[in-house]
C-alpha positions as CSV (number, residue, x, y, z in Angstrom):
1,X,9.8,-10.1,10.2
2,X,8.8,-7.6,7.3
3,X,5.4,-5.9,7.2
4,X,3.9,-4.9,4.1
5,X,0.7,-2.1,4.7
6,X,-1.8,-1.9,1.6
7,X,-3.6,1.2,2.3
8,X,-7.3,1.3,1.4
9,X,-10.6,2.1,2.3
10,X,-13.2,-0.8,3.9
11,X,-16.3,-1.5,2.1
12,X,-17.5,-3.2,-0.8
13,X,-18.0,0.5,-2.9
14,X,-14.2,1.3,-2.5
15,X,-12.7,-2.1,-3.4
16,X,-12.3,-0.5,-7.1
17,X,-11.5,2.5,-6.8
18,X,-7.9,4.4,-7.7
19,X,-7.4,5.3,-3.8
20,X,-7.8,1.2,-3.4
21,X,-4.9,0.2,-5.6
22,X,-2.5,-0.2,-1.9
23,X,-5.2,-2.4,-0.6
24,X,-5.4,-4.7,-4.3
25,X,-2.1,-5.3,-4.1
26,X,-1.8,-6.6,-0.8
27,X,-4.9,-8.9,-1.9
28,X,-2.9,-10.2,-4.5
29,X,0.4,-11.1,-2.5
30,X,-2.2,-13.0,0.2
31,X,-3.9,-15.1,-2.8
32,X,-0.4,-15.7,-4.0
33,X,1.7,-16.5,-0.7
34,X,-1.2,-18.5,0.9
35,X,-1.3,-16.3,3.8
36,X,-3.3,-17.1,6.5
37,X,-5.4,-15.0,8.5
38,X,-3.0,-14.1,11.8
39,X,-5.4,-11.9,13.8
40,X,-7.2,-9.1,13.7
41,X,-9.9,-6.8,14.7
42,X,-12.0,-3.3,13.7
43,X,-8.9,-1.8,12.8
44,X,-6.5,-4.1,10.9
45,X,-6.8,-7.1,9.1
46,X,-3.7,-9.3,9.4
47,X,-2.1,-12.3,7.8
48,X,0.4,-14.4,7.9
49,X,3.1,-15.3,4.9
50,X,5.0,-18.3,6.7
51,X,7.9,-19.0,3.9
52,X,8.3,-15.4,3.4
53,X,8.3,-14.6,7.3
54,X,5.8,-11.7,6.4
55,X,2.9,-10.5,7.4
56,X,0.6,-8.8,5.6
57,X,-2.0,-5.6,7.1
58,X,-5.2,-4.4,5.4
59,X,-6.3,-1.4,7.5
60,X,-10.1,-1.5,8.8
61,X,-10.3,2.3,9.2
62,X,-10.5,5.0,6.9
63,X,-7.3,6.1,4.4
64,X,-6.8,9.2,6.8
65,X,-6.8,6.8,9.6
66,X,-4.2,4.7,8.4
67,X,-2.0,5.3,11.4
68,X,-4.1,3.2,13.8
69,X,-3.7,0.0,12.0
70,X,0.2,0.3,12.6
71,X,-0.4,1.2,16.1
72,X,-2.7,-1.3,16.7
73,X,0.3,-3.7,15.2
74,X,2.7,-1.9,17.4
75,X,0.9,-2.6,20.7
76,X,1.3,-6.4,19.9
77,X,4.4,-6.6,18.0
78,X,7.8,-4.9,17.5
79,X,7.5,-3.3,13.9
80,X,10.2,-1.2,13.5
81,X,9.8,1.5,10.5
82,X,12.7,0.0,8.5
83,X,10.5,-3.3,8.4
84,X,7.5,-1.8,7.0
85,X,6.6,-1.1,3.1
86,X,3.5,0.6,2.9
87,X,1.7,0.4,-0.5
88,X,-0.1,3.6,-1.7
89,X,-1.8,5.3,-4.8
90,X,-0.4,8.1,-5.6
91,X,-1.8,11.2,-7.9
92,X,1.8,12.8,-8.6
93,X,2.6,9.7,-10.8
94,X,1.0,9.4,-14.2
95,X,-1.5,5.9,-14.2
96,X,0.8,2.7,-14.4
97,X,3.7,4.2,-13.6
98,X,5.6,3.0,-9.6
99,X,8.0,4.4,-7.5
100,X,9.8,2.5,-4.6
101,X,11.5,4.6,-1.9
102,X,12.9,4.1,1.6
103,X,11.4,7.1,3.0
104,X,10.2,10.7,2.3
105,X,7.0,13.0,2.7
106,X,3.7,12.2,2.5
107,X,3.3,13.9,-0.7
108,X,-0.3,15.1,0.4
109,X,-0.9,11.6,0.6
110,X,-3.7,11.6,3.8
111,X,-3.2,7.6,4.8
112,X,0.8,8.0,5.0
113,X,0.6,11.2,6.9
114,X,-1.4,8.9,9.5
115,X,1.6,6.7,9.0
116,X,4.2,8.6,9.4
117,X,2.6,10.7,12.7
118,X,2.0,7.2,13.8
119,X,5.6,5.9,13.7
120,X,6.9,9.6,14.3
121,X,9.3,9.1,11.3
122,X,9.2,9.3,7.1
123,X,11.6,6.1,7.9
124,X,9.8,3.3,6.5
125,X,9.9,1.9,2.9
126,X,6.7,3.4,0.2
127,X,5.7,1.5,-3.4
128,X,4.1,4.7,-4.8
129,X,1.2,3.9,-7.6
130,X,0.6,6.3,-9.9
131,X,-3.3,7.0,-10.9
132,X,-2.8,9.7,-12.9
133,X,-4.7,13.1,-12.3
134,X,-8.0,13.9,-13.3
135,X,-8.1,16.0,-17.0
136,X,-10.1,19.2,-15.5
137,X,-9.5,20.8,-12.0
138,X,-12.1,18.8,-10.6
139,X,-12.2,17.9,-7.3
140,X,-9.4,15.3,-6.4
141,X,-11.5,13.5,-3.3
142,X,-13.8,12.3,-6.1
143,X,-11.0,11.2,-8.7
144,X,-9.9,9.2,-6.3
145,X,-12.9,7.4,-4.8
146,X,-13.9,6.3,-8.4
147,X,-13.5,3.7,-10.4
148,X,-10.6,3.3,-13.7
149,X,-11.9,3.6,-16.8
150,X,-12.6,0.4,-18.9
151,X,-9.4,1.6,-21.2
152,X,-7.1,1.9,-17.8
153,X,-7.9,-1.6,-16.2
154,X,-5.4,-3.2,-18.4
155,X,-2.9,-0.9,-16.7
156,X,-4.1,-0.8,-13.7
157,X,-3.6,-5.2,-13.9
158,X,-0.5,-5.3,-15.2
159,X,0.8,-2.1,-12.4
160,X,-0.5,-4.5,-9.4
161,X,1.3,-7.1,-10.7
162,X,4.5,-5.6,-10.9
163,X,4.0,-4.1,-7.3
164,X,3.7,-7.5,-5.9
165,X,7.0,-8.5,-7.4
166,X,8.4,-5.1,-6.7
167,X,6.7,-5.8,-3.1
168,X,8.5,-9.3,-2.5
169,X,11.4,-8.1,-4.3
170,X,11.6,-6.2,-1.2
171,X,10.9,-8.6,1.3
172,X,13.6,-11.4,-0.5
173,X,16.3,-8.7,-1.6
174,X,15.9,-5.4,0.3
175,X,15.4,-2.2,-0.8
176,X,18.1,-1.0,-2.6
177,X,18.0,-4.3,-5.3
178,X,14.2,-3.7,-5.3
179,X,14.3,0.0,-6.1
180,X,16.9,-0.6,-8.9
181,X,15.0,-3.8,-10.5
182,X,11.1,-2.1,-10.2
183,X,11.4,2.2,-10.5
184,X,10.7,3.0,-14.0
């Protein structure tokens, strides 16, 4: 079984916003795939991909809580960190722009530091997806909590539908093909 982990924040006045884009994605593969709810609780949302043999996790807590949604998993299930792509936004990467990768740091990145102390390894598979940064040094918390521009949403569309290809690419192909096929 694969895993795919969109990470997010819960509530109606984040589903927009750049920190988000981990959480739209996985939306998008569950629309597409037909995946049906497969339990869940306060913590993680799960569903269930049958043809794909994937399941698909929309963490209930906060981004820097991330963690608990695969430990939650982990109590029920074997997930092993080679099995598990987690889908992130990322501010390093200019806005459209992806990068697939079987491990690393968290880059700063708050909800795969929760991750990562969770599984105790960098181990698992990342879709990175660049935001872009904001143009003066203001304060990245709120850069990330907002909303694209009307100019960006094009983008943004076209970057979370490449991520779910890049994301089943993964799932059908493995990492190596996907990595070669998606990074630009």
């Amino acid at each position: 079984m694969k895993w795919i982990l969109g990470l997010g924040n819960p509530g109606r006045q984040y589903q927009a916003t750049r920190h988000n884009l981990g959480w739209q994605v996985v939306e998008r593969l569950r629309r597409e795939l037909g995946a049906t709810p497969s339990g869940g609780n306060l913590v993680v949302r799960r569903y269930w991909a049958r043809a794909e043999d994937l399941t698909l996790l929309l963490p209930q807590t906060y981004m820097n809580r991330s963690g608990q949604a695969v430990a939650e998993v982990r109590r029920a299930e074997t997930l092993e960190p080679a099995d598990l792509l987690v889908v992130a936004d990322d501010l390093h990467l200019p806005l459209g722009r992806a990068r697939l990768r079987g491990g690393g740091g968290s880059g700063g990145h708050k909800g795969l530091e929760s991750v990562q102390e969770e599984l105790g390894t960098d181990a698992f598979a990342r879709l990175r997806l660049g935001v872009g940064r904001p143009d003066d040094s203001g304060e990245f918390r709120d850069f990330v909590l907002d909303g694209f521009e009307e100019d960006e949403e094009p983008v943004v569309a076209e970057m979370i539908e490449r991520a779910g290809e890049a994301c089943l690419a993964w799932v059908r192909e493995g990492l190596t093909a996907a990595m070669n096929r998606f990074n630009n």
